[in-house]
C-alpha positions as CSV (number, residue, x, y, z in Angstrom):
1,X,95.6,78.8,111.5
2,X,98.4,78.2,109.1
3,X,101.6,79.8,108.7
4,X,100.2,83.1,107.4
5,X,96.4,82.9,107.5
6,X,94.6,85.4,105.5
7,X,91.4,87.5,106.4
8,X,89.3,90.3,105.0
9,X,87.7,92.2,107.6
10,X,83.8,92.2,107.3
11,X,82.1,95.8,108.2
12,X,79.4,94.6,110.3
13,X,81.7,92.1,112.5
14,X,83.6,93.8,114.7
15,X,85.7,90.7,116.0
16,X,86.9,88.0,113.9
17,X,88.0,84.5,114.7
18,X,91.3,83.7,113.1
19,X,92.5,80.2,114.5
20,X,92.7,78.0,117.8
21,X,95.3,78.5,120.7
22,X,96.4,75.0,119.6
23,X,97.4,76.2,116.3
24,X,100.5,78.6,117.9
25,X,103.3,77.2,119.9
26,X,104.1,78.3,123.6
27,X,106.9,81.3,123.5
28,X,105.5,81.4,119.7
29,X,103.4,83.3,116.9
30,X,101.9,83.3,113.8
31,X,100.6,85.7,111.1
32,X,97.1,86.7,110.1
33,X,97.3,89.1,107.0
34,X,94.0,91.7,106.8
35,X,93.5,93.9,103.7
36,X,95.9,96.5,106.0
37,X,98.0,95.3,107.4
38,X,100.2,91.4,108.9
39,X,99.3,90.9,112.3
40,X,101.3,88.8,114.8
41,X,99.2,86.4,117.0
42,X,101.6,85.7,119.7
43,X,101.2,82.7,123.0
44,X,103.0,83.2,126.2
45,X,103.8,80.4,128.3
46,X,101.4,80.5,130.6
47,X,98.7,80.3,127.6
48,X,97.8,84.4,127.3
49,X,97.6,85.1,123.7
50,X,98.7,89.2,122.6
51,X,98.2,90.9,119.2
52,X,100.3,93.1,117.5
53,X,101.5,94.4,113.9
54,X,104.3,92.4,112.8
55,X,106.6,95.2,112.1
56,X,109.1,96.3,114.5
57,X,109.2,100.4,114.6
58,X,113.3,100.3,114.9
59,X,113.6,98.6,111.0
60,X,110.8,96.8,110.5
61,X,111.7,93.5,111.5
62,X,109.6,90.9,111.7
63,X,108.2,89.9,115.0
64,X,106.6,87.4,114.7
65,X,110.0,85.9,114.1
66,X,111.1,87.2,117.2
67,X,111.8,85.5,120.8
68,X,108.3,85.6,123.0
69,X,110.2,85.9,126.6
70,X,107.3,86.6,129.9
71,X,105.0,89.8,128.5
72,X,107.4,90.8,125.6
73,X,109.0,89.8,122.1
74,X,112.8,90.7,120.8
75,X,112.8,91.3,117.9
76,X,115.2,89.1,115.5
77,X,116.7,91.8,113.8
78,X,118.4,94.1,116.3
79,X,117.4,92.9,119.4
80,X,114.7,95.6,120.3
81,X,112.4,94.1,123.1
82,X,108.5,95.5,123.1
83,X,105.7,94.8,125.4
84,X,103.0,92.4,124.0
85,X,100.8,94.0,126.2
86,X,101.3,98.0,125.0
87,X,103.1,97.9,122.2
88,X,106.1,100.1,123.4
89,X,109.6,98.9,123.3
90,X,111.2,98.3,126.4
91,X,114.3,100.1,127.7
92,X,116.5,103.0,126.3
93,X,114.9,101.9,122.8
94,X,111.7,104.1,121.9
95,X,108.6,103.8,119.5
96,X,105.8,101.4,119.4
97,X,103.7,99.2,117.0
98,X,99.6,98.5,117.3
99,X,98.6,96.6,119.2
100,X,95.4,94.8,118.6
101,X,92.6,93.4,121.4
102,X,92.3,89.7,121.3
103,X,89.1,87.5,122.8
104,X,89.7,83.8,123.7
105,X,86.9,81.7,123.8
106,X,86.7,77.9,124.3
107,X,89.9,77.7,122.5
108,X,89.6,80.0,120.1
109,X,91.2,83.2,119.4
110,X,89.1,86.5,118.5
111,X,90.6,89.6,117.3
112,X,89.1,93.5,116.9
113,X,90.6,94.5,113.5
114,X,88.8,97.8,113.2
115,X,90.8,100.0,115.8
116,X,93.8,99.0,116.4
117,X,95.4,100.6,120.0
């Protein structure tokens, strides 16, 4: 997974492999760009990997940028925190971003592109 990878979804597939676990830091991300939309592949420390639209609902600020801290990311722009796991921000902030289902599998990380949550 580079940097930015880019996919185009294929109808019949309903989850598609976008890199290795290796490929994104601890407390990091990276980007996987569909034909809709840039999605954040974020890693926790202790190795769970979350999904999410990497566009923050306060400015849009990218998230993927952001600090990964235990089940959440701040984002760099204004310092709104939201759940990797839900979506919602945390706090007296409110609003949320999609949230996509990720599969890891030997290694390697599988996401659902068609419905986002």
């Amino acid at each position: 997974m580079n940097a930015a990878t880019s996919i185009a979804r294929v109808a019949d597939v309903d989850w598609v492999r976008v890199g290795m676990i290796d490929d994104i830091p601890r407390q990091g991300a990276r980007c996987v760009k569909t034909d809709g939309a840039t999605i954040a592949v974020f890693r926790t420390e202790d190795d769970r990997i979350f999904a999410m639209e990497d566009r923050c609902p306060h400015r849009g600020g990218p998230l993927s940028q952001g600090i990964v801290h235990g089940n959440c990311v701040t984002c760099p722009l204004h310092s709104w925190v939201l759940s990797l796991e839900t979506g919602l921000a945390q706090g007296a902030d409110e609003g949320s971003v999609p949230t996509y289902p990720v599969r890891l599998e030997d290694g390697a990380i599988h996401l659902q592109l068609q419905n986002p949550a």
